[in-house]
N, C-alpha and C positions, 0 to 999 in steps of 0.2 A: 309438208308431211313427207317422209323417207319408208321406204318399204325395204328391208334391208333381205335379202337370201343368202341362207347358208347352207352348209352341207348339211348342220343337225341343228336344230335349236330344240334346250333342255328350259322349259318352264320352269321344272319343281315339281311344281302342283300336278304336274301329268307324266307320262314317258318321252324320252327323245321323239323327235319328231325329223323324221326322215327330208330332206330336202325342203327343210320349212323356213316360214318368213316371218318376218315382226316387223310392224309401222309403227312408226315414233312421231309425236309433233310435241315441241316448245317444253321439250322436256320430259314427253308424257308418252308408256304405251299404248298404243289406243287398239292394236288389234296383233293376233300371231295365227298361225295356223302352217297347215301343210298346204300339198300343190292343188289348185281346184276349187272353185267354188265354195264347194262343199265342206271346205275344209277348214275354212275361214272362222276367227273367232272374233267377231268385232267387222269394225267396218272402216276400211282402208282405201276407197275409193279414189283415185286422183294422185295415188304418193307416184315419187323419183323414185325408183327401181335401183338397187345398189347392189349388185351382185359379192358377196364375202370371201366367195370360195370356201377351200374345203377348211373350213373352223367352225366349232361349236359355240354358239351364242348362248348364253346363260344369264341370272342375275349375278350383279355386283355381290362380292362374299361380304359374311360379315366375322366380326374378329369379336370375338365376345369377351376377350376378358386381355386385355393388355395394360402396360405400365409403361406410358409411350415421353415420363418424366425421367427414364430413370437410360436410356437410350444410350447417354452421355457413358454408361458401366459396360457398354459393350467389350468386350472383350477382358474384363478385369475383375469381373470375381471368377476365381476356379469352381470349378467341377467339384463338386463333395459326394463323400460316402455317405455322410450323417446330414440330414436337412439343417439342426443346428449350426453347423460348421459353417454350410453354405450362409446361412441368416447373417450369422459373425462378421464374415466376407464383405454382407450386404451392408451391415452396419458401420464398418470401419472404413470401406469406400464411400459412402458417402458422409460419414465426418470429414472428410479430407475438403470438401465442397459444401459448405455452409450456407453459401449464395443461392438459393435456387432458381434466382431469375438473373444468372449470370450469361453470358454469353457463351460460353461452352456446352451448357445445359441448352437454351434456348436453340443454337444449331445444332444441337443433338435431335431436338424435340423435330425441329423440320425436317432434318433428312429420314427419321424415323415416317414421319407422315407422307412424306414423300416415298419412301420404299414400301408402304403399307398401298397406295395405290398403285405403284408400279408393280403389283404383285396379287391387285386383285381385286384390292378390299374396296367396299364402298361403305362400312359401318363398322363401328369401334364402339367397344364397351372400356371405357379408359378411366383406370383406377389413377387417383394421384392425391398423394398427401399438401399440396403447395400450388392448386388451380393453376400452374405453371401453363399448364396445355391447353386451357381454355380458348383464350385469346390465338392462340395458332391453328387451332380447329377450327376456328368460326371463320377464319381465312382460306381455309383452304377446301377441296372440293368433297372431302369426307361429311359422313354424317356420321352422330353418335351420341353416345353417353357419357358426359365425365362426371365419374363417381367422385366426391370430395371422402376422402375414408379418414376415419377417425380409427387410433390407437391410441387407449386409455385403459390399462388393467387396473390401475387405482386412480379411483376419480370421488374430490371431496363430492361436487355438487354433478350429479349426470346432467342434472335437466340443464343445467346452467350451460355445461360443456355441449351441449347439443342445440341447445338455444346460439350459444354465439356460433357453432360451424352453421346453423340455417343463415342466419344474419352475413354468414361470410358469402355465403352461395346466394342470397338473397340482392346482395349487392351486383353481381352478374346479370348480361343481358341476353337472355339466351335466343338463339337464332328457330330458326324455322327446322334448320338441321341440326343442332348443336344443343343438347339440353342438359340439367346438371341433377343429381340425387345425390346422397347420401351411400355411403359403406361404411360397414364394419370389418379392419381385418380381417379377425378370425377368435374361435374362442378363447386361443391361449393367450389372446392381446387386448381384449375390451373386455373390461367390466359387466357381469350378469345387469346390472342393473342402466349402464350405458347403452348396453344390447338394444333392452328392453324401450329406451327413450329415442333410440335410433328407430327401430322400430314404428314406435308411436306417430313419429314427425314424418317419416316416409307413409305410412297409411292415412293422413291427410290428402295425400293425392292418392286416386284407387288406381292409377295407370302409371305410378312411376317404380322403377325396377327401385332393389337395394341388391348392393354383393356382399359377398361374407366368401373367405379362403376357407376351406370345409373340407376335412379329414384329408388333410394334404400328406402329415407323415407320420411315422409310428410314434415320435415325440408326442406329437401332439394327443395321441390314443390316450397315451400314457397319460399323458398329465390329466386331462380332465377325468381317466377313469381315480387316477390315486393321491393328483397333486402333486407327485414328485419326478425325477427325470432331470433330464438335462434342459425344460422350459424352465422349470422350476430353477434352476442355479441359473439359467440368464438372466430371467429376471428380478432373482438378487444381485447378482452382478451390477447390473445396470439401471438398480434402481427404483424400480418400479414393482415390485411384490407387495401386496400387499395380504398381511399375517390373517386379516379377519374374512379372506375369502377359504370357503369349505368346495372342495374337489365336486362336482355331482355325482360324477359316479356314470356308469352304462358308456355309450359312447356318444361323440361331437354329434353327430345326426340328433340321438335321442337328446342329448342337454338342449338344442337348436328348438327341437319340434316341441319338448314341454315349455318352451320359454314363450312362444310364440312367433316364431320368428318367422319360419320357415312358410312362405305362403307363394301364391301362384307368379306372383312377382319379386319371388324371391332366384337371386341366381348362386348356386354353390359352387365353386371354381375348386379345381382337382379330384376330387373324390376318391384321391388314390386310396387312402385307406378303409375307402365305405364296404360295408355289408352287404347280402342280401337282405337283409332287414331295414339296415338304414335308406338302400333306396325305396325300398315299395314304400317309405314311411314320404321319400320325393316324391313317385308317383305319384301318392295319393292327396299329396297337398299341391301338387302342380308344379314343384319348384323344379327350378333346369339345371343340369350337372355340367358344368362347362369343360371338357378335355383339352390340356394343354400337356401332352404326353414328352414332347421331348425336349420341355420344362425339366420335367418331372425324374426328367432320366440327369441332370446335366444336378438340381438339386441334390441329389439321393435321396427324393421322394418315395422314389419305385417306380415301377409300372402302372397306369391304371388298369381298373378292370373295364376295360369299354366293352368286350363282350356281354360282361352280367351289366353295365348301364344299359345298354338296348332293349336286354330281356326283360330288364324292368320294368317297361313303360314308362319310366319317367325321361322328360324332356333332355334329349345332347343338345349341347352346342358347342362349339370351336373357339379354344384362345389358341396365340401364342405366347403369353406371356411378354413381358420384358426379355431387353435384349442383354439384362445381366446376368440372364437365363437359358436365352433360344440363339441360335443362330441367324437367324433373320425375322422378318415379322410378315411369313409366307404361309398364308392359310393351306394351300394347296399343299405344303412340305409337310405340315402338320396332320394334314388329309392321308396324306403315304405313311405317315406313321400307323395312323392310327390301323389303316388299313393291313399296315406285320403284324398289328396286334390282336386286330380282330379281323381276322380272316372270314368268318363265319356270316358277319353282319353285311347285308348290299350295299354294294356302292350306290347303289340312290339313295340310301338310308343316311351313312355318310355327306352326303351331296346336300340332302336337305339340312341336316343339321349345322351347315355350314354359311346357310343361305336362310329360308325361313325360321329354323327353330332359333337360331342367331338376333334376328327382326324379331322375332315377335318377343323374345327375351326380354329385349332392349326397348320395347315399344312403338318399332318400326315398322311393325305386321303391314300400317295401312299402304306404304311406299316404298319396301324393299322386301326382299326374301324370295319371289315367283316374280314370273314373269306374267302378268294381268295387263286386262284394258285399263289404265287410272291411275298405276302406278306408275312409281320413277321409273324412265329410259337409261339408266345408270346399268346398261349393260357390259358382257364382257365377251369376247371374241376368244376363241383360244383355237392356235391354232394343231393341225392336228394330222398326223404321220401321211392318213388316209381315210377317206372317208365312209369304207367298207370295216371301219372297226369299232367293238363296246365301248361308245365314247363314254360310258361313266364309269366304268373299269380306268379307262384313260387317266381321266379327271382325276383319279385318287390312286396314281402310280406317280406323283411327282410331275408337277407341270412349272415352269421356271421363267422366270418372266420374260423373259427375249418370247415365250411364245403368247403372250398376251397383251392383248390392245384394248382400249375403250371404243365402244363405236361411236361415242359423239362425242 
């Protein structure tokens, strides 16, 4: 057993804690507290004494909604004004690369997993069309989610099409840290009635997450409110329109929550373009808004509103996105965004949504997100200018990875 002391150790679940310690053994918190007896949460009898110095210990982040397949596009789809444009981008780099368990992809995919821990992360929400990433997760020290996502706007048979993506994930062997569900793009790419069977097959299990990309950009308002827009001519273009679907009408939230989709394990990635309406419609079904803000700026998504997602009550959590998107796959960078954006909302507010609301999103409540007696020792050290200062102010002004270490 290790009793480790820092200048601050941040729980989550509580406030900073001034000159506090945390014991680890064989993987496992088993107690933290401040200086004294008294102070003690758990029972640490006996541990090696490790002094940190002046850094703040926290839990390992978690990244809730990334594309850790697509790694290999760093640096080569441009910046768009129009989210379509960007899509185009996305479309026509990756027809160039048909292979997706080719070797460029494949070293893509590790040094993405690798710069996702050297930067913080200990849990990933990992969307992937091609289970590519599977096998590379279950190797390496991360834990997570990989979403298998379906996009099907015309589909003869739904169940059929959903029946063999279970059989493809079915096939997989999932780790202790490494588990696999189902996604749906988003409404302008799956079928009402594919939704609907995605749906069905993920509520066989009552603890496993589903994702869906949700009110990402003004295209996509458009088209579900009237059908037409610039989704509409892609997906004649390329194929996939199908004449016998009718528009819903109101917005993605509302078509989402009449269908039944929308439920406490349900997670909606961007929400740039949601309502005051469309979230309380989150709140009140539990579902989590996951911000990937400077995504969103590089698509021409917009801006999110992360101020009105707070006020909402319903669940944040933290992506970066793909890196054919973001600049790196730095939780903490994403943390400083969010924070120009929403000046108003605390940085422990922020802090947590990056760590527990992240976990419990994903299913990981019981082993990451706070720092508890029983949970993973998957801590993070950062370190910190001085120890006389608002270290979660700190934490979400940009922390960069030369300042962050794992303590075991």
């Amino acid at each position: 057993m290790i009793r480790y002391h820092a200048a601050w150790m941040l729980p989550i679940a509580e406030p900073p804690i001034r000159d506090g310690w945390c014991a680890v053994d064989r993987g496992r918190s088993v107690a933290y507290g401040s200086p004294g007896p008294a102070g003690r949460r758990g029972f640490s009898d006996g541990a090696r004494e490790v002094d940190l110095g002046d850094v703040v210990v926290l839990p390992g982040l978690v990244n809730a909604h990334t594309h850790l397949e697509l790694s290999y596009l760093r640096d080569e789809v441009a910046p768009a004004s129009q989210f379509v444009t960007w899509i185009r981008g996305v479309i026509a780099a990756r027809r160039q690369r048909p292979d997706a368990a080719s070797a460029e992809i494949l070293d893509a995919v590790g040094f993405a997993i690798a710069e996702s821990a050297a930067c913080g992360t200990a849990v990933v929400g990992d969307i992937s069309n091609t289970l590519v990433t599977f096998g590379p997760l279950t190797r390496s020290p991360l834990a997570g989610v990989v979403f298998y996502e379906l996009i099907r706007f015309r589909a003869a048979d739904p169940e059929a099409l959903v029946d063999q993506a279970l059989q493809t994930i079915g096939a997989l062997e999932p780790t202790e840290r490494v588990r696999v569900s189902l996604a749906a793009h988003a409404p302008y790419s799956v079928a009402p009635l594919v939704l609907r069977a995605i749906r069905r097959a993920v509520d066989r299990d009552p603890f496993a997450p589903c994702s869906i990309h949700l009110s990402e950009s003004t295209e996509e308002v458009e088209f579900i409110r009237n059908g037409g827009g610039s989704w509409r001519a892609l997906l004649e273009e390329i194929g996939s329109w199908d004449p016998a679907w009718v528009p819903p009408g109101g917005t993605p939230v509302e078509f989402l929550d009449a269908s039944g989709f929308l439920k406490g394990r349900t997670i909606a990635v961007h929400g740039v373009q949601m309502t005051p309406s469309d979230l309380e419609r989150l709140a009140a079904r539990g579902t989590t808004v996951v911000a990937c803000p400077r995504s969103n700026g590089h698509t021409g998504a917009g801006a999110p509103p992360i101020e009105e997602f707070y006020a909402s009550g319903a669940p944040v959590a933290v992506g970066t996105d793909s890196l054919a998107s973001a600049p790196d796959l730095n939780v903490f960078a994403e943390l400083a965004t969010m924070r120009a954006l929403a000046p108003t909302v605390p940085a422990a507010s922020l802090l947590e949504s990056a760590t527990r609301q992240g976990a419990r999103a994903l299913g990981f409540e019981a082993d990451f997100g706070t720092i508890e007696p029983g949970k993973s020792s998957r801590l993070l050290a950062v370190a910190l200018p001085s120890s006389a200062i608002d270290v979660e102010e700190y934490l979400v002004s940009g922390i960069v990875p030369e300042q962050i270490r794992w303590i075991e």
